[in-house]
TORKOL-4160 file (C-alpha; in steps of 0.2 Angstrom, whole numbers, padded with zeros to 4 digits, m for minus):
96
<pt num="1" X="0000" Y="0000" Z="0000"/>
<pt num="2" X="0006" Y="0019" Z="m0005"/>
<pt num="3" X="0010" Y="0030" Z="0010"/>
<pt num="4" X="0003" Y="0046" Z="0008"/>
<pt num="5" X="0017" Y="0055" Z="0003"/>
<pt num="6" X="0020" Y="0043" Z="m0011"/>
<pt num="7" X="0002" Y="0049" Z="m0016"/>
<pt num="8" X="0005" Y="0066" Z="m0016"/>
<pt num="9" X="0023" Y="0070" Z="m0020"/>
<pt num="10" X="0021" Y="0088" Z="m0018"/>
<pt num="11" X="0015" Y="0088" Z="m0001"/>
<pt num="12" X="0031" Y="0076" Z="0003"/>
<pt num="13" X="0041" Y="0089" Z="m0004"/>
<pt num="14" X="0033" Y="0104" Z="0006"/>
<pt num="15" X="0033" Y="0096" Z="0022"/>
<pt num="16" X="0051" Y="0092" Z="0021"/>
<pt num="17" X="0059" Y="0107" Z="0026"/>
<pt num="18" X="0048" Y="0106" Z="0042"/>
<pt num="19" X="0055" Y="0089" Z="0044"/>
<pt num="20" X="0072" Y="0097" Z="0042"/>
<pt num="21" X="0070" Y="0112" Z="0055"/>
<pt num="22" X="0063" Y="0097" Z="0066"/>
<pt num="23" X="0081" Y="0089" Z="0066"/>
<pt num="24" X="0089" Y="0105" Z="0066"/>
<pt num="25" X="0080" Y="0110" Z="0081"/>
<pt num="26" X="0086" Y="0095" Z="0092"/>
<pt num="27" X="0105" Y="0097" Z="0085"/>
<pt num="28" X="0107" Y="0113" Z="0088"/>
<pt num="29" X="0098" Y="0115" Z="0105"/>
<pt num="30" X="0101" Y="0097" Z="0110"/>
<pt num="31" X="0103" Y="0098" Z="0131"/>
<pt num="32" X="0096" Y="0116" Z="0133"/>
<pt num="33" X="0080" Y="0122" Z="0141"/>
<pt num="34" X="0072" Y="0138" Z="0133"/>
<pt num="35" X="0055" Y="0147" Z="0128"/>
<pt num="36" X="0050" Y="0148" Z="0110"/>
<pt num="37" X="0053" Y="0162" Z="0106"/>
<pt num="38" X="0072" Y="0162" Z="0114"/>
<pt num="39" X="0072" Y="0147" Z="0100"/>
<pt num="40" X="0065" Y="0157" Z="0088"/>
<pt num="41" X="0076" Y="0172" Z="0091"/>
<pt num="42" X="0092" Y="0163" Z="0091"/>
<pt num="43" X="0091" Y="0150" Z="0078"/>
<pt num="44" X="0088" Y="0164" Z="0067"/>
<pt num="45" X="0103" Y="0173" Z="0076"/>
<pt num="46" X="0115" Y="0159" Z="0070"/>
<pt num="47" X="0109" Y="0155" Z="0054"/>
<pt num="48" X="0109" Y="0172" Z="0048"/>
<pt num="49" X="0097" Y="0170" Z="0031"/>
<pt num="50" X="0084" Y="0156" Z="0036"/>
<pt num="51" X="0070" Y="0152" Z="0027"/>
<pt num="52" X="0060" Y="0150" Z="0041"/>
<pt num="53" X="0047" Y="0160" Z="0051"/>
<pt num="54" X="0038" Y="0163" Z="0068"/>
<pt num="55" X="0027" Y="0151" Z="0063"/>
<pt num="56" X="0038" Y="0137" Z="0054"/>
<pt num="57" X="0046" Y="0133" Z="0073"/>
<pt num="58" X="0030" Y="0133" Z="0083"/>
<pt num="59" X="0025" Y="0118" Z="0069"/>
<pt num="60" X="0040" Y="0111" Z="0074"/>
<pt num="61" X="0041" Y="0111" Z="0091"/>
<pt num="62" X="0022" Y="0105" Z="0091"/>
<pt num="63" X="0027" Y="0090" Z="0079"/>
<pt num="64" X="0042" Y="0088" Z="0091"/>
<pt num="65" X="0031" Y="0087" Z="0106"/>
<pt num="66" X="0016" Y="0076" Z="0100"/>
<pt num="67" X="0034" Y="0063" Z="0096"/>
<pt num="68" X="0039" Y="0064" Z="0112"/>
<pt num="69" X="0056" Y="0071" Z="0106"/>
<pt num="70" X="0054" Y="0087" Z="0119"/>
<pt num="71" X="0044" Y="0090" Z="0133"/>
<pt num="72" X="0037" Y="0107" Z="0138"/>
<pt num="73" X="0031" Y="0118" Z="0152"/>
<pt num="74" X="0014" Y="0116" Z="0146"/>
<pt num="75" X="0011" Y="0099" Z="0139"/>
<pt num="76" X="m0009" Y="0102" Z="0143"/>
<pt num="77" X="m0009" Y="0118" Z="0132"/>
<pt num="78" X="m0023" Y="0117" Z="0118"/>
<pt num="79" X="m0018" Y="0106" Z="0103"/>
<pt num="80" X="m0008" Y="0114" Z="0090"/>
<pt num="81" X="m0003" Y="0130" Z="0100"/>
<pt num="82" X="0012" Y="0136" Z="0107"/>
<pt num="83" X="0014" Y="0154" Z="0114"/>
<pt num="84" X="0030" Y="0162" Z="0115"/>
<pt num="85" X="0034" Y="0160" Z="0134"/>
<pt num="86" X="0031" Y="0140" Z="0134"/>
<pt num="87" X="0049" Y="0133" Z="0139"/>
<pt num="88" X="0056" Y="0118" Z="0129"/>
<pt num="89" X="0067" Y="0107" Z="0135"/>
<pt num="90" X="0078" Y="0098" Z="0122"/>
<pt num="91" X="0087" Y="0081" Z="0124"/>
<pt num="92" X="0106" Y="0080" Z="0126"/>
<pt num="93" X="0114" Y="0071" Z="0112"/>
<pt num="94" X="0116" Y="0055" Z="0110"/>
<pt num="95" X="0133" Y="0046" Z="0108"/>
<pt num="96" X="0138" Y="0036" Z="0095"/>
């Protein structure tokens, strides 16, 4: 049986740089605690041009969250929000 994404090539390709922010996400913060928009704020900081807005991370962290890859101070909040002073806390990296 075709996945979904197999169905519908376009959406595979559209949700992929989400997909991509995801894993950046838990690289590059991998062991910190900090609110969204300190994550917002300095992601962008360090990657100078980023195609990625506001928006793009709180998507992120919600996918994120619902895989059990963070956990936040408000894991009760209403599905598919995340306001700006929810603190995220990353998991530290795995060795090899």
């Amino acid at each position: 049986m075709r996945s979904e994404s197999d169905k519908t090539p376009l959406l595979s390709l559209l949700n992929r740089p989400l997909d991509d922010l995801c894993d950046e996400l838990l690289e590059f913060f991998a062991g910190r605690k900090l609110t969204m928009e300190a994550i917002h704020r300095e992601h962008q900081k360090a990657l100078g041009i980023n195609p990625f807005v506001e928006k793009n991370y709180k998507d992120a962290l919600n996918i994120l969250d619902a895989a059990k890859k963070i956990t936040t101070s408000k894991p009760n909040r209403r599905k598919g929000t995340f306001a700006d002073d929810i603190v995220v806390t990353f998991p530290k990296k795995e060795n090899k």
